[in-house]
C-alpha positions in Angstrom: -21.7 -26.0 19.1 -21.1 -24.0 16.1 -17.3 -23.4 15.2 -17.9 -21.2 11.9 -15.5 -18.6 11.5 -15.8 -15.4 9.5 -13.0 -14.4 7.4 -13.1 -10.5 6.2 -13.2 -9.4 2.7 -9.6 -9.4 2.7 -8.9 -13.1 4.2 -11.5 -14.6 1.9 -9.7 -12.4 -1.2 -5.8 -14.0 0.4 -7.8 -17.2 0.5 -7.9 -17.0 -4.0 -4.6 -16.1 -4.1 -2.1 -18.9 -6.2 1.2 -17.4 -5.0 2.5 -16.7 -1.6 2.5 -12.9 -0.8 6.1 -11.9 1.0 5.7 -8.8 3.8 8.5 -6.1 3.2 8.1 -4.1 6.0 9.7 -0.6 5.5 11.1 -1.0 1.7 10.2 1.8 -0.5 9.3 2.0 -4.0 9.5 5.3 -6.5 5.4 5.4 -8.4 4.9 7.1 -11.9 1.6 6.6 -14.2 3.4 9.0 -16.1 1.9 12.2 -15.0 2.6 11.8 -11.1 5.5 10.9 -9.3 5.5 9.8 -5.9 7.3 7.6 -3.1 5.1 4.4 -1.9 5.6 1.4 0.7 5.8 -1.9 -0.4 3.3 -3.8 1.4 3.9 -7.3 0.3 4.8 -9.5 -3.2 4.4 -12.5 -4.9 5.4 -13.6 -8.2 2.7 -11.4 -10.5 1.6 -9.3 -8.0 2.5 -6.2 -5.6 0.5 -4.7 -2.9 1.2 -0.8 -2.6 0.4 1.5 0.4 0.8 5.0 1.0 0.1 6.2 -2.4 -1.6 9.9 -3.3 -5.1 9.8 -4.0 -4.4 11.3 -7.3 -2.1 8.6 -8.5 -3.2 6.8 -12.3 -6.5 9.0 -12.3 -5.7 9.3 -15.9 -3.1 6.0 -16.7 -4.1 2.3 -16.9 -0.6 1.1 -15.5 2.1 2.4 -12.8 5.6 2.1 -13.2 8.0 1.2 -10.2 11.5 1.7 -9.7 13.5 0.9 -6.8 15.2 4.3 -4.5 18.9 2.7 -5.7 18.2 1.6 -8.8 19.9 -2.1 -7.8 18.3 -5.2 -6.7 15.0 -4.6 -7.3 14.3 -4.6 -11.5 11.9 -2.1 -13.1 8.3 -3.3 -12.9 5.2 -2.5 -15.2 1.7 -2.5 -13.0 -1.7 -2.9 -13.8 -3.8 -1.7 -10.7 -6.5 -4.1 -9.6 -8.3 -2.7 -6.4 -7.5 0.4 -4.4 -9.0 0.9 -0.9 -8.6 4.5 1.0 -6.6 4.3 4.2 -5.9 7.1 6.5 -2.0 7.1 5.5 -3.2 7.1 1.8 -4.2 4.9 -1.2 -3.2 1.3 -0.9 -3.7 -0.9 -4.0 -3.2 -4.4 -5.4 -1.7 -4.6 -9.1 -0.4 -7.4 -11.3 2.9 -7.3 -12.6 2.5 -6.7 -16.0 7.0 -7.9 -17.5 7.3 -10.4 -14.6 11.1 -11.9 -14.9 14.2 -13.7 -14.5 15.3 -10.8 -12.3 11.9 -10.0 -10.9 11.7 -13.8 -9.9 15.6 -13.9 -8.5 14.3 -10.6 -6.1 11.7 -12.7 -5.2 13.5 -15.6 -3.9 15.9 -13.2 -2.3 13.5 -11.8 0.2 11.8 -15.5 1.0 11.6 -15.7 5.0 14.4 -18.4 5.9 12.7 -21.6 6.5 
């Protein structure tokens, strides 16, 4: 009897990962690459990494790194991107970046919005 199970692209890329990814369902995040601005859901986040949906397809056609910023400009600090994959989506661009000034304040966020255990 074989028990082999596939995993998609996706669980076999989760399966790499070092550092637990967080869901926040329903939190929004202002995007610039410094030409565009825009408003984005944060998918999920670990410590050097974010996972952005929603985004317009022309977002950093023409920048390297994305800038976030939270709606109230509290809790959640100022972070510095680098995008590593994008995938189309029917709601818009969703893409993976590293965190580029992870920190103290980044990492208190972070600990914040860990699921109770």
């Amino acid at each position: 009897m074989d028990t082999t199970i596939s995993l998609s692209k996706e669980q076999r890329e989760m399966e790499k990962r070092a550092h637990e990814r967080i869901p926040l369902p329903n939190t929004t995040i202002n995007v610039t690459d410094g030409y565009i601005f825009c408003t984005a859901l944060l998918d999920n986040i670990s410590a050097y990494g974010v996972c952005l949906k929603n985004l317009p397809d022309t977002l950093y056609r023409n920048s390297e790194n994305l800038t976030l910023f939270s709606q109230t400009g509290d809790e959640l600090p100022v972070l510095h991107v680098r995008p590593q994959w994008e995938r189309k989506e029917h709601s818009g661009k969703r893409i993976g970046a590293r965190i580029l000034n992870s920190s103290e304040k980044w990492l208190s966020f972070l600990n914040r919005c860990q699921p109770a255990q």
